[in-house]
N, C-alpha and C positions, 0 to 999 in steps of 0.2 A: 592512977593519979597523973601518971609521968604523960600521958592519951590526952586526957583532957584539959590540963597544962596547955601541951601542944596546939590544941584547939582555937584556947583562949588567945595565945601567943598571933597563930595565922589570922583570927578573927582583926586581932586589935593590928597586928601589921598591914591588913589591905585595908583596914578602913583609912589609918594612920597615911599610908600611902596615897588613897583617892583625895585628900585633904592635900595633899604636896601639889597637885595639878594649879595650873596659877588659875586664878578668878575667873570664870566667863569660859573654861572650858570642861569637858566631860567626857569619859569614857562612853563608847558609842551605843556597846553593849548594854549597857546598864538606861538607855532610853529608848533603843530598838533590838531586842533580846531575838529577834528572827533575821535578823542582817545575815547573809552570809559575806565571808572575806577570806581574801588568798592573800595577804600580804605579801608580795613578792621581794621586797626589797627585806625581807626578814629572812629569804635564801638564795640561793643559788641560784635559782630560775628567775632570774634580771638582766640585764643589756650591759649590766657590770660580769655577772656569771660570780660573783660574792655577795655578801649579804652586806646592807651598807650601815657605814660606820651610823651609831646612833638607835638603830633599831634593834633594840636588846629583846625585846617580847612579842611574841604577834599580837597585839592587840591594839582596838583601832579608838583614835582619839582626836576629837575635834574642838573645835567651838561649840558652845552649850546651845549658839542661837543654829548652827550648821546640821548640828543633831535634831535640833525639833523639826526641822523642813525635811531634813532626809525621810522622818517618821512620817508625815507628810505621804510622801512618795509612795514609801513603802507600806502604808493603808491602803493608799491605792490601788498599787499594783497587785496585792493581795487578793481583791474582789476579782482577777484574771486569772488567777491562780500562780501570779509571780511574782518575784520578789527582788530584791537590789543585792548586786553582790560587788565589794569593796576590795581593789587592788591595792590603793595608798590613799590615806589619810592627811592628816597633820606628819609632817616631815621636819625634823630638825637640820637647825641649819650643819650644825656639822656632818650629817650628810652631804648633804646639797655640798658643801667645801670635797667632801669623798667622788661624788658626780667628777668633778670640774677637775680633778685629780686626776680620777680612769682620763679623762677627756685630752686630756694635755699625753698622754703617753702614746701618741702614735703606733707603737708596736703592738698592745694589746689589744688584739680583735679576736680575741675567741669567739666570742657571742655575733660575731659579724652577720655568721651566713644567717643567723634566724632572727636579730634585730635591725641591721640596718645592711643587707647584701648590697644595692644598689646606690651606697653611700660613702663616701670617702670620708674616717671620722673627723679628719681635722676639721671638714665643713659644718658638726654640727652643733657650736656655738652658732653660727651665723645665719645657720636656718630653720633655731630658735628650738630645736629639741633640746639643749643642754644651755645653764643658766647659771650666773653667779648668786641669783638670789631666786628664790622660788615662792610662788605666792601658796603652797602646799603649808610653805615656814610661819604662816600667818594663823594656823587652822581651821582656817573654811575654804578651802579647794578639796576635790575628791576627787580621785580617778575610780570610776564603777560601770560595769552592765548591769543588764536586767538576767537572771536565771528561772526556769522551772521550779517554781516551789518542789511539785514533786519527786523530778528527777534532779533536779539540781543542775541539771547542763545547761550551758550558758546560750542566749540567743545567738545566731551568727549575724556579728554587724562588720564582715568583709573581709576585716582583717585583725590581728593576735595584739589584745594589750602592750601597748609601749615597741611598738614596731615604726619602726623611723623610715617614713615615707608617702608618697603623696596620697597612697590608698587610705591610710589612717587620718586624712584634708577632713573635714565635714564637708567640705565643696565639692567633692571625689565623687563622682557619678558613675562610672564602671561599675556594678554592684547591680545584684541580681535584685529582681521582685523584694525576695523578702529580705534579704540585707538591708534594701532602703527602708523599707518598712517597720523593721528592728529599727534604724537608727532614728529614726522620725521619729517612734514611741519613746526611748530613753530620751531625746533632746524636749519633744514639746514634753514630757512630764516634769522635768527639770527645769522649764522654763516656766511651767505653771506655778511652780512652789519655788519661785525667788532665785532660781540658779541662774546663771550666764554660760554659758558654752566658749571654750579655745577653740580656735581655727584649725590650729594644728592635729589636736587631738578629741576622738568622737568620745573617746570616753573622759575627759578633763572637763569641770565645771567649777566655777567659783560661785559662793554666796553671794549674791548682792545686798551693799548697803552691809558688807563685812564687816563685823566687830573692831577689827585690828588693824586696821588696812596698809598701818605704817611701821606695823611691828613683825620683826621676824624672831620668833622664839627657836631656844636651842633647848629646852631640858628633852632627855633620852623619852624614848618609847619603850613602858616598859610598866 
């Protein structure tokens, strides 16, 4: 009895909870059940080197119109035998406040040698890797590559997610044969299915014609 209680309990609390998500947005899972994701800002392995404030659960959540195009992609990409694999999502802004935090303290560079070695952090407000407001906060920006369905290993497009420097430019021409070639397939299928491309970064895309465009949401990930 005390079993199936418990059941009833978990049933009616996730649903109870997928109802809490404000209007016009969706868990991503629940529209692309093949998505693979490393949330990184859900551990350790970030440019902070802690898990940021806000992301309580790895799980990945967007705008409901952000999600039907990513399915989009990832139809596609599925007929090559690949698939879309998801670093960060929808980002609440009290993170984005935790970013701008690490950013101001000059002495914490742990994570320097393998995020930003050739960077002095004070400069990276100014050369737009770090931000008081993030269009993530809106829930239709993604940062993702493409993966091996079957193995799972990620294409090489150059250079390591959220790596602060001119290699990670879309403009960055150094890059072998199949590097550019990786980076051309993720940007034109992204651009086929409504996305926009950052300059700065080959794996950062916004929705065009975004639901929210002037809202930056805080509720947690979770």
């Amino acid at each position: 009895m005390n079993k199936a209680l418990n059941i009833i309990l978990l049933i009616f609390s996730v649903a109870t909870f997928s109802q809490n998500l404000p209007k016009g947005f969706s868990y991503v899972k629940d529209i692309i059940p093949t998505i693979q994701q490393e949330l990184r800002y859900c551990s350790h392995n970030n440019f902070m080197g802690v898990p940021a404030n806000g992301y309580e659960e790895p799980v990945l959540i967007t705008s409901t119109k952000t999600a039907n195009a990513l399915k989009k992609v990832q139809d596609k990409l599925s007929k090559k035998g690949l698939g879309l694999k998801v670093y960060d999502a929808y980002r609440p802004q009290t993170a984005v406040n935790h970013f701008v935090k690490w950013a101001r303290v000059p002495n914490d560079t742990v994570t320097k040698s393998q995020y930003y070695p050739k960077l002095n952090k004070r400069h990276l407000f100014r050369l737009g890797y770090i931000a008081t407001k993030s269009g993530h906060s809106r829930g239709s920006s993604i940062d993702l590559t493409i993966v091996n369905i079957n193995s799972g290993e990620e294409l090489d497009m150059g250079s390591p997610y959220d790596f602060f420097g001119v290699v990670s430019h879309t403009s960055y021409t150094k890059l072998s044969k199949e590097q550019k070639s990786n980076r051309l397939l993720l940007r034109k299928i992204m651009l086929a299915n409504g996305f926009k491309p950052y300059s700065n970064e080959w794996w950062h895309f916004t929705l065009r014609n975004e639901p929210f465009p002037k809202t930056y949401f805080d509720f947690p990930i979770k």
